[in-house]
C-alpha positions as CSV (number, residue, x, y, z in Angstrom):
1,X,0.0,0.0,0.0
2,X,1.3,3.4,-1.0
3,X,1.7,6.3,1.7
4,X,-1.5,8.1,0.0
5,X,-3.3,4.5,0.2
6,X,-2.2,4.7,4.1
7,X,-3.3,7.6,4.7
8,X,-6.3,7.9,3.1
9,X,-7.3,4.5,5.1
10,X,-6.2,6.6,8.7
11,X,-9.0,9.2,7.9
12,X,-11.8,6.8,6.6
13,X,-10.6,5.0,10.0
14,X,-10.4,7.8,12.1
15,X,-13.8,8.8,11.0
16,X,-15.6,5.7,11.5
17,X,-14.2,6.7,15.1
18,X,-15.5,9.5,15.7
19,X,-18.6,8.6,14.1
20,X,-19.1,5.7,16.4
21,X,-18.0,7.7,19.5
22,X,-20.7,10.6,18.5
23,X,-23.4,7.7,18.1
24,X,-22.6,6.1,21.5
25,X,-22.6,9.8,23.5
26,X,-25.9,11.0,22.1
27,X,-27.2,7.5,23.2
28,X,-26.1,8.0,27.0
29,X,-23.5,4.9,26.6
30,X,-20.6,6.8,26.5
31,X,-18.1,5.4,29.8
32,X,-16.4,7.9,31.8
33,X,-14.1,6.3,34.5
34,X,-14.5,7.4,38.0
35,X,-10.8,7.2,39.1
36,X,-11.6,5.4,42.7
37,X,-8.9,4.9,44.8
38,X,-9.6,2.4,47.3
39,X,-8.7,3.1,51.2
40,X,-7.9,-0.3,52.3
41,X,-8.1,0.9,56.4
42,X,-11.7,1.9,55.6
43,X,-13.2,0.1,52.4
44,X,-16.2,0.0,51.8
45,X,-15.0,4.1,51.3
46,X,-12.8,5.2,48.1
47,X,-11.1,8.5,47.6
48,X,-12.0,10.2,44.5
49,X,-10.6,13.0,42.6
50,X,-13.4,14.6,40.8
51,X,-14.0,18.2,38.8
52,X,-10.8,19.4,40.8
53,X,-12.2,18.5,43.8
54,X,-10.9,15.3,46.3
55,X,-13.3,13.5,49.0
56,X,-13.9,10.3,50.8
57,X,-16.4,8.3,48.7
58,X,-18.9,5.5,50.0
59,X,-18.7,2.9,47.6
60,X,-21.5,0.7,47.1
61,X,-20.8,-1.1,43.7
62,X,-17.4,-3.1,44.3
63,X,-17.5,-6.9,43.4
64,X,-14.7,-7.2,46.3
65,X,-18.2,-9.0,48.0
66,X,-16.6,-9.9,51.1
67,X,-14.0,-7.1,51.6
68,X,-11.2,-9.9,51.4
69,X,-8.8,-7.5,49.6
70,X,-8.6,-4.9,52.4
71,X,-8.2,-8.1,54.7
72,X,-5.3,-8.4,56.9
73,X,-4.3,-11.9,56.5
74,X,-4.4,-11.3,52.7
75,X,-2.3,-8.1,52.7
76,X,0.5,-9.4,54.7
77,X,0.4,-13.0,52.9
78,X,1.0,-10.4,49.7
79,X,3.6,-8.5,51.0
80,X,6.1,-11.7,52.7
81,X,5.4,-13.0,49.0
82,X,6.6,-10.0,47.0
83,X,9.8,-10.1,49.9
84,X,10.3,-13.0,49.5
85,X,9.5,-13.3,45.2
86,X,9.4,-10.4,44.0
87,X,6.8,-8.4,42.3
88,X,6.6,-11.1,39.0
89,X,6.7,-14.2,38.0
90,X,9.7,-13.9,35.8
91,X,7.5,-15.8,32.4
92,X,4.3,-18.0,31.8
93,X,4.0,-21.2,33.6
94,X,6.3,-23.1,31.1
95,X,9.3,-20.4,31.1
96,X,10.3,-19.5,34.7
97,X,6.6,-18.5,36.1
98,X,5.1,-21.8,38.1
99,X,6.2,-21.9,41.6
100,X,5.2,-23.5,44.6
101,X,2.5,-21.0,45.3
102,X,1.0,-21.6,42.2
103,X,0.4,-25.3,42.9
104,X,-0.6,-24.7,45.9
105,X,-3.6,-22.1,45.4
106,X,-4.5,-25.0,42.2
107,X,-4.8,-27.6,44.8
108,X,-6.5,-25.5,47.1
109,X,-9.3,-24.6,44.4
110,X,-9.4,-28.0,43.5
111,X,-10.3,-29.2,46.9
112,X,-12.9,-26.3,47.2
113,X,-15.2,-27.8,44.1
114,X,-14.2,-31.7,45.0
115,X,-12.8,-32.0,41.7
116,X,-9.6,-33.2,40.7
117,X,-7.9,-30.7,39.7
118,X,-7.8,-27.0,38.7
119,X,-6.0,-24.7,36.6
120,X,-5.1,-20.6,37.1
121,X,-5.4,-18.1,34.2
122,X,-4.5,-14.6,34.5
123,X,-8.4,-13.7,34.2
124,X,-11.6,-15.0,35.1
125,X,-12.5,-13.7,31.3
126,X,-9.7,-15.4,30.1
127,X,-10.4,-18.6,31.7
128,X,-13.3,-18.6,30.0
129,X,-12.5,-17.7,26.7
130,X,-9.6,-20.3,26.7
131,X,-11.2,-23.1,28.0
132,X,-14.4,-23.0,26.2
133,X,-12.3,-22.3,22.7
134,X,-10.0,-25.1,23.7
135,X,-13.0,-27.7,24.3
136,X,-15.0,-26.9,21.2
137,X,-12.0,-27.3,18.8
138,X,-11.5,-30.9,20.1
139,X,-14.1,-32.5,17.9
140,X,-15.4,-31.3,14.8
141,X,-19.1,-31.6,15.9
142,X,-19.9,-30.6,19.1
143,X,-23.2,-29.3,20.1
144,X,-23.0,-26.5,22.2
145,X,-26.3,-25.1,24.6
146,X,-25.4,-21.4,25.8
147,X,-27.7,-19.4,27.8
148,X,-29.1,-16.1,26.4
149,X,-27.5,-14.1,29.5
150,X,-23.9,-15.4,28.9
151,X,-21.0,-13.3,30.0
152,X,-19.4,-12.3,27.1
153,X,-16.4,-14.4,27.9
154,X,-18.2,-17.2,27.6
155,X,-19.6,-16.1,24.3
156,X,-16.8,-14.9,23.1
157,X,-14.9,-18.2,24.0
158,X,-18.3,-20.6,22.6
159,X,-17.4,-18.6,19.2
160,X,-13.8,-19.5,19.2
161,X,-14.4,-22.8,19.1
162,X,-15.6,-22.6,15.3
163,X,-16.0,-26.1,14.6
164,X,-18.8,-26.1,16.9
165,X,-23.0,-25.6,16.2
166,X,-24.0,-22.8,18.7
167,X,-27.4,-23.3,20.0
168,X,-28.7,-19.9,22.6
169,X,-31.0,-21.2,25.2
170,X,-33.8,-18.5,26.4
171,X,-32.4,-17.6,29.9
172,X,-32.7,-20.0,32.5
173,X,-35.9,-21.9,30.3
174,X,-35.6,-25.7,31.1
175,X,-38.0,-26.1,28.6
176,X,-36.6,-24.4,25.6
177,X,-33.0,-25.9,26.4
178,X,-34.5,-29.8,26.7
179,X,-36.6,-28.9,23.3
180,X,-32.9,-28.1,22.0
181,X,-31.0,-30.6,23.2
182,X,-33.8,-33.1,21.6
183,X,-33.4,-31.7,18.4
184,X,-29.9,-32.5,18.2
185,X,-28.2,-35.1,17.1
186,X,-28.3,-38.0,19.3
187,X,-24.5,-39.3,18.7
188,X,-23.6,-35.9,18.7
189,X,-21.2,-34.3,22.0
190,X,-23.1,-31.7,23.6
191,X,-21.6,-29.1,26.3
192,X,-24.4,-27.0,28.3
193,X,-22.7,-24.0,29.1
194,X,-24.4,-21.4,31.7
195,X,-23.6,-19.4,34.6
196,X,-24.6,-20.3,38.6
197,X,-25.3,-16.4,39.7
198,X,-26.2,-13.9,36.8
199,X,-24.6,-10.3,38.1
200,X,-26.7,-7.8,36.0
201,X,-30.5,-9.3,37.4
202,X,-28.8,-11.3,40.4
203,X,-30.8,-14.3,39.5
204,X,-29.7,-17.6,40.0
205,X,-29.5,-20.8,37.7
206,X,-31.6,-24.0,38.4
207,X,-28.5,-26.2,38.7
208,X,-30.1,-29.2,39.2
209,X,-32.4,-29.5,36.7
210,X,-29.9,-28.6,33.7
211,X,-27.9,-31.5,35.6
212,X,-30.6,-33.7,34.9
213,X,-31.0,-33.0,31.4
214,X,-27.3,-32.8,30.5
215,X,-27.7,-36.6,31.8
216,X,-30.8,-37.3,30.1
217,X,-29.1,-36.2,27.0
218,X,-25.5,-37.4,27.7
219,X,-24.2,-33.7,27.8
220,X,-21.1,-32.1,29.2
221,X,-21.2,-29.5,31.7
222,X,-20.0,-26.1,31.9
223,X,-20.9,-23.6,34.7
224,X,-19.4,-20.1,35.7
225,X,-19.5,-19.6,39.5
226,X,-17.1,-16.0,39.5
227,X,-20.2,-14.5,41.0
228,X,-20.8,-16.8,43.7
229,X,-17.7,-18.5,44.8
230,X,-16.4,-17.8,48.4
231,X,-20.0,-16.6,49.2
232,X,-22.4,-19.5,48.7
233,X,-22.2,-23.1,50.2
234,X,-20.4,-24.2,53.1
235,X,-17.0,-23.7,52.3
236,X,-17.9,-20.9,49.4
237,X,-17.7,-23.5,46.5
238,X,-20.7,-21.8,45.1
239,X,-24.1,-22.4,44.1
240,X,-23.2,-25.8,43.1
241,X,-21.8,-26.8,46.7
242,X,-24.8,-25.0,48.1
243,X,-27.5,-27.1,45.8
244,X,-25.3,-30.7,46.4
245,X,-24.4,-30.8,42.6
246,X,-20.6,-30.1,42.3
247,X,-20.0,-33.5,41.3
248,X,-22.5,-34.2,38.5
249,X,-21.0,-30.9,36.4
250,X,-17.7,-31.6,34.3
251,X,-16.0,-27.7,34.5
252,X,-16.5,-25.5,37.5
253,X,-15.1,-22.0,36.2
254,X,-14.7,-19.4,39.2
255,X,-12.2,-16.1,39.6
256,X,-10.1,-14.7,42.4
257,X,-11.0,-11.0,41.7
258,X,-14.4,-10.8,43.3
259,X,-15.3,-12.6,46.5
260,X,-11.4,-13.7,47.0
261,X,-10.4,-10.0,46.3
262,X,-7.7,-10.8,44.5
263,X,-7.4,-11.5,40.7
264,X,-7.5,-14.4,38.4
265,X,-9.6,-16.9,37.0
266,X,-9.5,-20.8,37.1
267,X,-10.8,-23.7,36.0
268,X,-11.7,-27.2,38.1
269,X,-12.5,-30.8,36.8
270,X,-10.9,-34.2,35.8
271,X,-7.5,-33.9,35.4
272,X,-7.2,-35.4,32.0
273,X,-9.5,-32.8,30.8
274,X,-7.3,-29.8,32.9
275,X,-4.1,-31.1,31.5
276,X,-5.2,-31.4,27.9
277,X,-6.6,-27.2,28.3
278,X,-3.1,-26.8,29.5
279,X,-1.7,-28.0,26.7
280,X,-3.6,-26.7,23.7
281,X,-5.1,-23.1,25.8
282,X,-3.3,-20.2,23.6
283,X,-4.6,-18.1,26.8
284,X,-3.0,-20.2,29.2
285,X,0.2,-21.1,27.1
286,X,1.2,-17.7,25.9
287,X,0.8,-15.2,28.2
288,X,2.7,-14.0,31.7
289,X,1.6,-16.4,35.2
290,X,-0.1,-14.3,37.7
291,X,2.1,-12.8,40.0
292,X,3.5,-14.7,42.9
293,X,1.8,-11.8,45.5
294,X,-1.3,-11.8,44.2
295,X,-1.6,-15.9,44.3
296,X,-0.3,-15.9,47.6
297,X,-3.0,-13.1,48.9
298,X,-5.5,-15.9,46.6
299,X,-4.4,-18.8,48.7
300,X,-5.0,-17.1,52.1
301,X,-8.2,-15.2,50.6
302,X,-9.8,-19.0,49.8
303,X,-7.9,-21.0,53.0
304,X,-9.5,-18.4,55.2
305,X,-13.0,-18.1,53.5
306,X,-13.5,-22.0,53.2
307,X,-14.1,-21.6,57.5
308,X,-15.5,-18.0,58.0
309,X,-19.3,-18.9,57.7
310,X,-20.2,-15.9,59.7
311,X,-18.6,-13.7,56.7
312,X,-20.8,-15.3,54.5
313,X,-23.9,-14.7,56.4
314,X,-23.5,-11.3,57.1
315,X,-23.2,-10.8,53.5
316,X,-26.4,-11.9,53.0
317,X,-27.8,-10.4,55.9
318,X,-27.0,-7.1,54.0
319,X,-28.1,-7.6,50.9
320,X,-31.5,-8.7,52.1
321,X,-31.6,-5.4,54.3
322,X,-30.8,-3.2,51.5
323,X,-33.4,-4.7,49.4
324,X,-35.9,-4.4,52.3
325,X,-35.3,-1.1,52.5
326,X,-35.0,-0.3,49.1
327,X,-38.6,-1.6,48.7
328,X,-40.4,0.0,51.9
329,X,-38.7,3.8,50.3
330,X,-41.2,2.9,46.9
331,X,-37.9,3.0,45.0
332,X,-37.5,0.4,41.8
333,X,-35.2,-2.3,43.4
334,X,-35.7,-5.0,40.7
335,X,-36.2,-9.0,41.8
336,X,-32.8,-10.4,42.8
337,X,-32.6,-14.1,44.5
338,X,-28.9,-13.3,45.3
339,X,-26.3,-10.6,46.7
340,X,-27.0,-8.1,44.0
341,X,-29.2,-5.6,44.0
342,X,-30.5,-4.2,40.8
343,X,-32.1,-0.4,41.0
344,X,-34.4,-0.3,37.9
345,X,-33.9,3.2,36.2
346,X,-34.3,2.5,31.9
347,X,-32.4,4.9,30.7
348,X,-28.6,5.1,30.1
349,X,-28.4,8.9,30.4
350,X,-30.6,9.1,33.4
351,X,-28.7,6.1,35.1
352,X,-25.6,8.2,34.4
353,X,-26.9,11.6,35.7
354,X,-28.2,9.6,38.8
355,X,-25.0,8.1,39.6
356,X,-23.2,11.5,39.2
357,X,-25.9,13.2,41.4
358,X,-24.7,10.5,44.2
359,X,-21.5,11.6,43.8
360,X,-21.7,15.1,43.5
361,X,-24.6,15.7,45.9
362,X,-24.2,13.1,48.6
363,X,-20.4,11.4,48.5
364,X,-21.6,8.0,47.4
365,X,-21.2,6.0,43.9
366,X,-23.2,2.7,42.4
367,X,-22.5,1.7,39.2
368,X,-24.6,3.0,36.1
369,X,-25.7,-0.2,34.0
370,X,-26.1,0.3,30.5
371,X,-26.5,-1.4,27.1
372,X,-24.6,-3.9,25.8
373,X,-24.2,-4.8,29.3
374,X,-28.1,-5.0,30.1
375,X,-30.6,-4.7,26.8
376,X,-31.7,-1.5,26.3
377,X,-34.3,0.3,28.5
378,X,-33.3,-2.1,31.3
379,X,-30.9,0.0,32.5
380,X,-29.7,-0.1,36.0
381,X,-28.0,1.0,39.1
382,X,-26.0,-2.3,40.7
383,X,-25.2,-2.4,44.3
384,X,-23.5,-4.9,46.2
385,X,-23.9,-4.3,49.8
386,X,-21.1,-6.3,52.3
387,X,-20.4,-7.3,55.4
388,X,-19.2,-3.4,56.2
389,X,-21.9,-1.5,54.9
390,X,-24.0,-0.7,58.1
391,X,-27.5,0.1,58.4
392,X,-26.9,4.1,59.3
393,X,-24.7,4.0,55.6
394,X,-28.1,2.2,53.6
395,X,-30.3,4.7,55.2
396,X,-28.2,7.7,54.2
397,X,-28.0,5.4,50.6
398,X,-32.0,5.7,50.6
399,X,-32.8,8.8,51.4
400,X,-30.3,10.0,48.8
401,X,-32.2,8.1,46.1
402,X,-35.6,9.2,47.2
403,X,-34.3,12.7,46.8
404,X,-33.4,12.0,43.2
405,X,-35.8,9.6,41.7
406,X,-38.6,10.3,43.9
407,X,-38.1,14.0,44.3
408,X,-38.8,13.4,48.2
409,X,-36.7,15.9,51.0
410,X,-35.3,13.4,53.2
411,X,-33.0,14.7,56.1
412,X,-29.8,13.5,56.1
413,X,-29.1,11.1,59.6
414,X,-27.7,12.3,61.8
């Protein structure tokens, strides 16, 4: 291509830039970061610099569910790693990058799911993506069941696997996905892949029943639990310890980054399985092993949440008195059978403006949920109350959202 050629490809480029930029502002979609810095001695609050302006902020959207990653134990198990380490791990897992820790933290999440083994990626999206790409490009005619509310990791990685025929169940319908499955080819391998907690509605997955079918119709497994491990069943496996079906699903997918309050993804299941991922996962194979601090907070983030039960319950506790109160103030909250609680607004500008009202006016922030995330006109505020967020804090969270979607004076508590 010529330098005229070049150039004249930069401006059609550049223009389908701005173009697409203009489209998304005008439509309210456009994603302004809020640069949060997180105050570890008093999480759940942030410090935000803001319009030239710097405050305290009471944070009410973090996915750290549990506040592990202000946690003591996990700080300091970070900092005698990084001493002791260093700050990398020097490569991938096959150049210089598996240590001790690393196996470790796998057999640790292995133990968590009762499966055999487990595998780390540098991303609970990347776990995904890899994984499901890897599986679907064994055979050249797999069946694969997704449902409609997918991450988009798991989409992204379903499409990777391009030998594969995509079928896209109707969200959490037992019936649509068994008159799928039945229309497929019997002698066909079949993968049901679907998620345990869905963030965005904070509904929850009938795991048992799409175990029986995946048996009735001699499928494979594949669940996501990054929005419910550490919080739900005994030990924090997740819905599927809570629900007594671990066992009958072949791949357990969870992350480190929400609940643990660390960061990573990882996979659990036969080893066979794991070891042939390892061995054929670009997104495992090529890129740099998590860092030995950050699996070393992990390993004391899941060794101490397998035994705190009372963490867990006070999580719940909270969400269940947010959306109590939510409900007796006549504000939107939307139907959630989970931690997460949806605040029904439907428009992506207005979800903005309120967010930045909360900020501005009354030093708090919850996340604006907009399209693609949700489908449009279903947009959202998301809050995720934790085991710090008092009663005085969701009181003061209330009357602030009376004030601006209700247009009722509330005193502030005192």
């Amino acid at each position: 291509m010529s330098l005229p050629e070049r150039f004249s490809v930069n401006h059609k480029f550049l223009a389908k830039c701005d173009e697409a930029l203009a489209e998304i502002t005008a439509q309210g979609r456009y994603r302004r970061f809020v640069a949060l810095e997180k105050l570890a001695d008093r999480f759940p609050y942030y410090q935000v610099t803001m319009e030239g302006r710097t405050r305290d902020i009471l944070v009410w959207s973090s996915n750290d569910y549990l506040a592990m990653g202000t946690d003591p134990v996990v700080i300091e198990a970070s900092i005698e790693a990084a001493r002791k380490m260093g700050a990398g791990a020097g490569g991938t897992r096959n150049i210089a990058g598996s240590s001790p820790l690393h196996v470790a933290l796998e057999e640790e999440l292995a133990d968590l799911h009762g499966k055999d083994a487990a595998l780390l990626f540098t991303s609970g999206y990347v776990s995904n993506q890899a994984s499901l790409g890897a599986i679907l490009n064994a055979l050249p005619d797999w069946h694969v069941f997704s449902d409609a509310k997918n991450h988009n990791s798991m989409i992204v990685g379903i499409k990777d696997g391009r030998k594969a025929t995509v079928h896209v169940f109707a969200h959490n319908d037992m019936a649509d996905l068994e008159r799928r499955l039945a229309a497929a080819p019997a002698d066909a391998p079949k993968l049901i892949a679907f998620e345990s907690v869905y963030s965005m509605d904070g509904d929850i997955a009938p795991l048992a029943a799409i175990c029986d079918l995946a048996e009735r119709y001699n499928a494979l497994t594949y669940l996501d639990e990054v929005h419910a491990v550490g919080m739900y069943g005994a030990h924090g496996g997740g819905v599927s310890e809570r629900d007594g079906v671990a066992g009958r699903i072949t791949i357990i997918e969870g992350t480190l980054a929400k609940a643990f309050g660390c960061h990573g993804g990882y996979i659990t299941g036969d080893f066979k399985v794991l070891d042939y991922i390892r061995s054929v996962a670009a997104g495992f194979i090529f890129t740099t092993a998590l860092p030995p601090p950050t699996v070393a907070a992990a390993l004391a983030s899941v060794r101490t949440l397998k035994a705190d039960h009372a963490r867990r319950a006070l999580l719940f506790n909270r969400a269940e008195t947010l959306k109590q109160k939510f409900a007796a103030a006549g504000l939107p909250v939307m139907p959630s059978s989970s931690h997460i609680v949806p605040l029904f607004i439907g428009d992506a500008a207005r979800a903005t403006a309120v967010s930045l009202r909360l900020i501005r006016e009354f030093g708090m922030y919850a996340t604006p949920i907009n399209y693609p995330t949700v489908a449009a006109g279903t947009e959202r505020l998301r809050f995720t109350p934790g085991p710090k967020h008092t009663d005085a804090m969701m009181d003061d969270l209330v009357g602030a959202l009376q004030q601006i979607l209700l247009g009722v004076s509330v005193p502030a508590s005192a």
